[in-house]
Each structure stands twice: as C-alpha cells, then as structure tokens.
C-alpha positions, 0 to 999 in steps of 0.5 A, a space after each residue: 583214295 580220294 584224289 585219284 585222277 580218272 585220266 591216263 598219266 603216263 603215255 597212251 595207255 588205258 586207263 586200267 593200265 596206269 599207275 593212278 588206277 592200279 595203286 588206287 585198286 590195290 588199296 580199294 575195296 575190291 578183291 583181285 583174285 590172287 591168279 589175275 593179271 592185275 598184280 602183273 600190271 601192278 608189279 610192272 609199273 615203272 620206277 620213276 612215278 610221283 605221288 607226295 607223301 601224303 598221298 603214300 599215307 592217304 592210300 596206306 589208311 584206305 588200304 588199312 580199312 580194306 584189306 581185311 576185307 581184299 586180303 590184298 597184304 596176303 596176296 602181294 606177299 605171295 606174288 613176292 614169294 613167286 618173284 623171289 623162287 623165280 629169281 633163285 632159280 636163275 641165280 640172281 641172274 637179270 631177269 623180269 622177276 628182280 624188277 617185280 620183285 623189287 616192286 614187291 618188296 617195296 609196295 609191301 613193306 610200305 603197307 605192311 609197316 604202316 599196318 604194323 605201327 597202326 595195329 589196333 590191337 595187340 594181336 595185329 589181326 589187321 594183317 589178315 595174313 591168310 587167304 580168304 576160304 573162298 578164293 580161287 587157288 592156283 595149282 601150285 598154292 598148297 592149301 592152308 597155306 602158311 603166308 608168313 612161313 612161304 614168304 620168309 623162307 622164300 627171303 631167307 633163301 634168298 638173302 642166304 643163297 643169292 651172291 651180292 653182286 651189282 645187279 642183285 645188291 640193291 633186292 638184297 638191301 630191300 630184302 633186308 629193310 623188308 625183314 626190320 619192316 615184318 620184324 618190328 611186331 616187336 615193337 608193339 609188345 612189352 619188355 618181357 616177352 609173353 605167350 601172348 606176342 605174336 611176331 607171325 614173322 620173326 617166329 615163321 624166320 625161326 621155324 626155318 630148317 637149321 642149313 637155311 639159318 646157317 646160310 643166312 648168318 653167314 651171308 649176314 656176318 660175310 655182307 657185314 665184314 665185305 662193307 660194300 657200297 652202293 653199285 651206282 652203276 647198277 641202280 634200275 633208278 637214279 639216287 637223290 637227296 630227299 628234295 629232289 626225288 622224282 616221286 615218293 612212291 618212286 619205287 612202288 617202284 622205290 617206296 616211300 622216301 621216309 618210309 623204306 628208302 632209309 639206307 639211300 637216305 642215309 648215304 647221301 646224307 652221310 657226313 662221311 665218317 667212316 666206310 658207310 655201307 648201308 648193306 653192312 649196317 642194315 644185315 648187322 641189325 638184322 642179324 641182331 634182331 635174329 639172335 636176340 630173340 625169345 619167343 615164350 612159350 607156355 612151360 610149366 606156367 602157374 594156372 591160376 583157379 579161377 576163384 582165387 582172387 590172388 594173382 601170381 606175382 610178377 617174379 613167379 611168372 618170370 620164374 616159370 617162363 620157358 622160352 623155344 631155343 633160337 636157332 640164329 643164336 645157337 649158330 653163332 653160338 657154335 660157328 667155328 673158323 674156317 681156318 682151323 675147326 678144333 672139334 674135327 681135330 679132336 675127333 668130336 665134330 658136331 652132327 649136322 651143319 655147321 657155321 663156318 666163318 673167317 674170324 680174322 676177317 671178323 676180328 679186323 672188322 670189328 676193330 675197324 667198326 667198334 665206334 659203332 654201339 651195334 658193332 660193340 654189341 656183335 663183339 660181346 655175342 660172339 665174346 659171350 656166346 663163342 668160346 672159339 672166337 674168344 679163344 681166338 681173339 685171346 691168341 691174337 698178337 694184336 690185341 690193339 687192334 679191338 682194344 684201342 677202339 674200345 679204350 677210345 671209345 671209354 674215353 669218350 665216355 660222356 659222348 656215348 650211351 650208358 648202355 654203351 659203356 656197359 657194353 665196352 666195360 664187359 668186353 674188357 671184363 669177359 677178357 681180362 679173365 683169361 689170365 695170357 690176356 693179362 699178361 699179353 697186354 703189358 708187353 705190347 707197347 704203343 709209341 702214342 696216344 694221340 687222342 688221350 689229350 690231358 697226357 703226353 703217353 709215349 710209349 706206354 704199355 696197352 696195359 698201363 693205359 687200359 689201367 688209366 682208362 678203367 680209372 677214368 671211367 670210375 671217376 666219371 661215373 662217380 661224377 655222372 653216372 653213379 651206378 653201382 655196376 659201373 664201378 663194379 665192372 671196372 673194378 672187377 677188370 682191374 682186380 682180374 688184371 692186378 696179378 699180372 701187372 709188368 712195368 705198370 707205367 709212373 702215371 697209371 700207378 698214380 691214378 690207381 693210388 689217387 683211386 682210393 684216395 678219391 673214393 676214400 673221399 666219397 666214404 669220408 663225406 658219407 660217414 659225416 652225413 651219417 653222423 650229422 642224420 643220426 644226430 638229427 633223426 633220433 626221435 624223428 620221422 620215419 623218413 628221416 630215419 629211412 634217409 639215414 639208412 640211405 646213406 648207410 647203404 651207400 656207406 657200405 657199398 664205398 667201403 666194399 669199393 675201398 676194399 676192392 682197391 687195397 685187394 688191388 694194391 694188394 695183388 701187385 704188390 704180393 704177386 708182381 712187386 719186383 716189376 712194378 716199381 712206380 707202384 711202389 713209388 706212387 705208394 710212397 709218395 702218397 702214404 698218407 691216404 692210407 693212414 686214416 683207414 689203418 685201424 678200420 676192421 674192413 681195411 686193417 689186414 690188407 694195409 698191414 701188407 701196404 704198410 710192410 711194403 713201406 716199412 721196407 722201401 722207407 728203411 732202404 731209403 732212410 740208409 741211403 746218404 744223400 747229397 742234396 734233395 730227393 729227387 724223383 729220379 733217385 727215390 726210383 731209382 733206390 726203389 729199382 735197386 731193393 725190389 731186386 733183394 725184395 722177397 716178401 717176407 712177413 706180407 700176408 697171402 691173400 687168395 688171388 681175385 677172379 671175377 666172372 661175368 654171368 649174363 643175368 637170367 633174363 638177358 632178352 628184357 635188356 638185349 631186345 629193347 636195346 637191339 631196336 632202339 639201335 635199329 630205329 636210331 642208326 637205320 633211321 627206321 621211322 616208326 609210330 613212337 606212340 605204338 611202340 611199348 617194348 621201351 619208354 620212347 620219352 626217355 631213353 630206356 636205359 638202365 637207371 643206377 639204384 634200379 637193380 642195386 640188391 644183396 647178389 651185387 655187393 662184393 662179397 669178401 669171403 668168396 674165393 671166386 667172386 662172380 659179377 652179376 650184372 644186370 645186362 
C-alpha cells in the first residue's frame, strides 16, 4: 500500500503474522489460495487496530487494481459464507466463528463498496465474483460455484433463522449493512430498470427458495416492531464517537468509521428524538430495497432489423418490458395475522407457506414511527398491496392511533418532502374508500390538538379535523407546490369522505366553504389574464399564442377543481344535511361566492341544489320574529331546528363520487429511486454521488408539477366511478 511498515505492530509476533502485513497482502497482488491459512490470520485480527482514513481508501485502490487478478473479493466472501453456515450450526450460539464472521462482513463490505461506487463500467466486472479456473478447490466447494448465490443464501439464512439475541445482534446489524452494501449495484443504473443491469446480488437474494424469503420478511417486519437498542454490554469492542475511535479500520475488526460503521455513528450522534434503533431502521431499508425491485427480463421485446435506421421509441420498449415476479413483494403481499388467518376459515388456504405476521404489533409501530418518511412507505405497501392488513386496520376502533401521526405529518407540511406528502395523502386516499372508515372517524372525538397552533380545536371529530388538514394541504400546495396531483389526491379523499359527513364541526365546514372561494379566486385571476392574452396575441408570435394556451389549460384544470368542490358540497348536502348543520350555516353566511358562477354551464346544475338549500334555510329564517340582531348562536340554532323538517324536495340527485387509487403502470421508476435516496439519507449510507445515476444527485429527485399533467389526470365528469391516477 505504499506506507506498510515491515516491522511487527503489536506484541511478539512474526512479521506474517500482524496486521500491517496481512491487510497489505490482502489488498496486494499476490494470490492466497482460498485453502491457506492466511485468511485464518486475517479473519483472526484483533478488533482494536488503527489506520487513518486515508489509508483504509489507500488499501481499497490498490485492492481495486489487484483483484482482478487475486480473486481475494471471491474468496473472502466464501470464507464469510463458511463462518456464517458455522454459526448457524451452533445457532448463534458464542463461538470463533461470530468473531470471523464479524471480520469478514466488515473487511468486505469496505472493499466490496468501494468496488461498487468506482465501477468502471456498468457492468461491475471489477467484482470478479468468481474463482479463478486455475485454483485449487477444497472438497466442500461445489464447482462452478455461483459466489453471489452461496453467499446471500448463507446471509439470508442467517438474518432469517438466527434469534437477535446480545451476542448475535451486533452480526445481524453488520449483516444487514453488508446487504445495502451488495445491494446499491442499484445505484449505478438508470431510473427504469433494463435487461442490461446487473445487481449479481439482490438478483442471487430473489433466486432464494420462497421458506427462505418468508423467513427473512418476517425476521425483517419482527426487528422492525421489536426496536431494540444496541446491547452495550455485548459489544466485543467499545462504541465512540467519531474523533475518538481507536482506529478506522477498527473492526477490519469494526470497519471503516464513515464506510460501514454508519448505525453507531448514527446513534451516538442521535439527538434522541424518538426510540432510535439502528437495528429496526436498518432492516426496514432493507426490507425496502427487497420488495421494491424489478428486475427486467427480455419479454416480447421489439428486435430491431439491423438496417432500419429507426430506432423504437422509448414508450414502445417500456410497453414491452416484462419484468421476473419479486418473491419478497409477493410475501408481504400474501401475509396474513396471526391471530386470525380468513383463508384457513374459508376453507381456501394457500399452497405452500405462508407469511404470518402480528399486524396489531405492526399497526402500533407504524403509529408510533410514521414521522419517519421510511415508515410511511412500509404503511402504503402493506395498505397497496395487503387487502388483510387493509381490512385489518379499516376494523380497528383506534383509527387515531395512524392518523394523528399522519394528520401531524400534513401539517407540517413545508418541514417534509413532496414525496412525503404524496405518500400520506395516498394512505388517507386508499383509506377513505372503504365507506365504514368514512363514517367511523366522525364519531371518534379528540379532546385536543395540541400541535394545531392557528386553533384552539377541542373536542372535534378525527374527521372534522382530517377535513381541515386536506384543506390545508390544498391551499399550501397552491401557494408552493402547485401540483395538479396534490390537489387531486385531496380532493379526491374529500369527495370520498362527502356522504358521510356527521356533525362536521363549525370551522371545518368554514374551511371547506372558504375552499371554493379560495380556488374561484385562482379561476377568476386566470380568466382575466386570459382575456388580457387573447387581447394581446392576436396577430402575434406563436409564443404568445402557445402562452395563452397555458393558461387556458390551467383555466380548465381550476374549473374541474371548482367543480369537484360543489359535487363536495353537493354530497353533504344531498346525503347528510340533517346532520351537518354548520355546513349549512357556513353556507349562509358566505352565499355570496357562489353567485358569480351560478349561470356557468360547468357549475349551474350543482349550485341549483346549493341555492335550494338556501332558498329553504333564508325562508325559515325570514319567518322567524327576532328581538334584536342575529346572532351566530340563534341563526344555528334556527338551522338545527329546520333540518329536522328538511326532506330534500326539489334537490336534484347526483351519482355518489368514488374515487380510487391505481398504482401507475411502472410504479418501480418512482418507488426504487425513492427507496435509495431514503436509504443514503436516514442511514447515513455514503456513497460516490457522481457514480450514482438511478436519480439526479444535484437535486432531489422529486416528482415536478407540470411533469406528467396529461388528458387521464383531469376529472372526468361523466364517469360514474372516478379513478386517480397518480403517477407514484
């Protein structure tokens, strides 16, 4: 490496025996076959060596330019594999083995990443994963050897089969970085998975036999919920904070502080919000990474003759890009809970095995965790994917129990990513259209909000305030975000929610009346700057006109918007007026925003209702003898007493709104960028920012608002069952 020393170290050993020597051998260009004992010393070293940092990178290039040739990557992977089968075999029990193994883990995923994030090529052939025809194979080495495969069944089994217990957590916690390590391959492709990628190790976890998966997504779900802390007492070596470390290749022995080490970094830097449990997060990301990818094989791709000059275009391959099925995905997909599995009722049990999970020990974590943007993620798979845990979780009395967090979450809406907040509006959209969750959150009342600060709310209905949070949201994205799936997503949810409506309180029934008046404002400054462009293009350039058509466009988008807003209204007041009396009095005391759009062809049918209810209530109110001025309390109170003799003649019935959420048709261009910039950012997992191009590293790859606006994401009025489509 340039700077070994040729003298002993530590103690009395030979020369061939310390660290400096076995390090600088392992990275050299000589090749120790994988039957010598050189890879016992090595796997033997003591935890508490020191070498700087820029050492550690000095040993990873010259292992870069050598292992081609030594095959040394291969072959400490193999001996990995061994220590691992050996402990397993002992059932984690303490042995020599852990502490090789735990050498192991960390001298390769050092190595392996820097490999990884220095590719040359796109290809990674610089892992030279296989072991050279020439060497001598042990007995017990199959031939033609699949290393990648050997090695992650080996870790899986382990992960999967092996209790967490003090003297095994910290090899399950190394494991698990190891797996991020062999995983980010990823990183190094595009956005769209091709035929061309090559992840030799997240494909070898997917050939894995479907008892092994199943093992390892519930050991992952189970470490997840069980947020189990660092045993102290257990560490083979002491925890410090960055500047006081005893080495950095401590664990070549502990690997390289800002390489791997990154959950012990995390901890002791940890501001403490929370149970921080490096353990929990690290197993959720991998569970992620798992369930999220696609690997793409060659379907009925187009083959292009070789003379056409043509090319087929990008839509046409992606039309024809068929993709393997993801085992980790269809375990979650299929687990059921343990306390009550409906298919074995039924008589209809599945073939084969079968995820079992506790889903009330899921459902409480996820309330507990939901500020986390990775464990709103988990929430939306399981949701998406899981009809028992969505039935589940649409049964609990506690509803709170996810939504608050959620709610919370919205609130704080400019604190958090846009993906983020898609996220959450989708949960609360997947939800809102099961028809007992409507009604089921109007009767479960919160005797405070204690982090709603414009508002006193005291004793409102979850309902009342997830109303006020939608409309929150709306008017935020209107002011920041302006994204025309934003808006939908929560008018959607709204819509779903509108029929079942009970005793929506006086403010939310403000907000949602204050709603159209605030996006009638928007429609109104956009048809006078249409006027103005159409005065001012007519005879003009073309990019004036196309200007002009700009705005036309998001003209019409506010008035499907507007619309939206009055089917609202329209739903409540059609369906659920005798229990909604603040409704109705919002819509008294502001009328008159409706009445600029009364005689507009998009608007004229719903606010004929609107103004049938006023007609009613101002005619009730008009007989009444007052003594003195109206107050709010006796205009309520008049309102209270009618909806009792309100039968709804002359309202015209509309068809009930139902909006649904589909997952596009290539969810993994969005869900595997997103999956890894969650895993980089929370686990602190550094890596190469100009080697990766699965998603811009300069900004954040974020959905953009005039991106995918096109002709399937506005409403359609004539469909009976309307679908949101968003592009997640």
């Amino acid at each position: 490496m340039g700077a070994v020393p040729s003298t002993p170290s530590w103690g009395s050993a030979r020369p061939q025996d310390t660290a400096e020597y076995l390090i600088a051998s392992f990275v050299g260009d000589k090749s120790f076959p994988i039957s010598s004992d050189f890879w016992q010393k090595l796997l033997e070293l003591p935890f508490d060596l020191h070498w700087p940092s820029h050492r550690v990178h000095q040993a990873c290039e010259l292992f870069a330019r050598n292992n081609y040739k030594t095959r040394h990557l291969a072959k400490i992977l193999i001996h990995l594999t061994w220590c691992l089968q050996e402990c397993i075999s002992t059932c984690g029990a303490p042995s020599i083995a852990y502490g090789k193994a735990l050498n192991a883990v960390n001298i390769s995923s050092i190595f392996l990443k820097y490999l990884i994030e220095n590719a040359k090529t796109d290809k990674i052939e610089e892992l030279s994963l296989s072991l050279d025809e020439s060497e001598p194979i042990p007995t017990d080495v199959p031939r033609g050897l699949n290393v990648e495969d050997f090695l992650m069944r080996s870790v899986l089994s382990f992960i999967g089969s092996i209790e967490v217990r003090p003297t095994t957590h910290l090899l399950h916690l190394e494991l698990l970085n190891f797996m991020l390590i062999a995983m980010s391959t990823q990183l190094l492709s595009g956005p769209s998975p091709g035929p061309k990628d090559v992840n030799p190790f997240i494909d070898a976890a997917m050939a894995q036999e479907s008892s092994l998966v199943i093992l390892v997504v519930r050991k992952l779900l189970v470490n997840y919920m069980m947020r189990r802390s660092i045993p102290l007492s257990s560490a083979s070596y002491s925890i410090f904070p960055e500047e006081s470390q005893p080495g950095v290749l401590q664990r070549v022995g502990s690997a390289a502080a800002n390489i791997v080490l990154m959950p012990f970094n995390y901890l002791v830097n940890s501001s403490g919000e929370g149970l921080k449990s490096p353990l929990a997060e690290c197993s959720l990301h991998v569970l992620l990474v798992l369930i999220h990818y696609r690997k793409c094989v060659d379907g009925d791709m187009l083959i292009m003759d070789g003379n056409d000059d043509h090319a087929a275009s990008d839509s046409s391959l992606k039309q024809n890009t068929c993709f393997s099925q993801n085992p980790y995905c269809r375990a979650l997909e299929n687990a059921t809970d343990v306390e009550f599995d409906r298919l074995d009722t039924e008589g209809n049990a599945q073939s084969g095995p079968v995820l079992r999970l506790p889903f009330a020990s899921l459902f409480d974590t996820l309330g507990i965790c939901l500020a986390d943007e990775a464990a709103v993620l988990l929430l939306y798979s399981l949701l998406q994917g899981n009809s028992d845990f969505l039935e589940y979780v649409l049964v609990r009395t506690d509803l709170d129990t996810l939504l608050m967090p959620i709610l919370e979450a919205l609130y704080n809406a400019p604190k958090r990513t846009s993906n983020q907040i898609y996220m959450l509006l989708i949960v609360l959209l997947i939800l809102s259209q099961d028809s007992s969750f409507n009604a089921s959150i109007h009767k479960l009342i919160l005797p405070t909000v204690p982090w709603y600060k414009e508002r006193l709310l005291h004793q409102t209905s979850l309902g009342s305030l997830m109303v006020i949070i939608l409309i929150r949201t709306v008017q935020y994205n209107l002011s920041k975000l302006r994204d025309v799936y934003l808006h939908t997503t929560c008018l959607a949810t709204l819509a779903n929610m509108a029929p079942h409506v009970y005793r929506l309180s006086a403010y939310a029934s403000q907000r949602l009346v204050s709603l159209f008046n605030m996006l009638s404002r928007k429609y109104n400054k956009l048809a006078e700057l249409r006027g103005t462009n159409v005065h001012l293009t007519k005879g003009n350039s073309l990019e004036e006109n196309g200007l002009a058509d700009d705005v036309s466009a998001e003209m019409h988008l506010y008035t499907d918007f507007l619309r939206l807003v009055l089917e609202i209204l329209n739903a409540i007041l059609t369906y659920a007026l005798p229990r909604n009396p603040e409704v109705v009095y919002a819509i008294m005391h502001r009328q008159e925003v409706f009445q600029p759009f009364k005689n507009h062809p998009r608007f004229n049918e719903l606010l004929e209702n609107i103004y049938n209810v006023l007609d009613f209530f101002n005619s009730r109110m008009d007989a009444q003898r007052m003594d003195g001025e109206w107050s709010v309390e006796k205009v309520l109170q008049v309102i209270i007493v009618n909806c009792r003799s309100w039968r709804g003649e002359g309202m015209k019935m509309f068809t009930q709104l139902r909006f649904t959420y589909e997952q596009e048709s290539h969810p993994e261009e969005f869900f595997i960028p997103y999956v890894w910039q969650l895993v980089l950012s929370r686990c602190a997992f550094s890596f190469n920012s100009g080697a990766i191009n699965l998603f811009p590293v300069d900004q954040p790859a974020e959905k953009q608002s005039n991106d995918n606006i096109g002709a399937d994401n506005h409403l359609n009025d004539d469909v009976e069952n309307h679908a949101v489509f968003l592009d997640v």
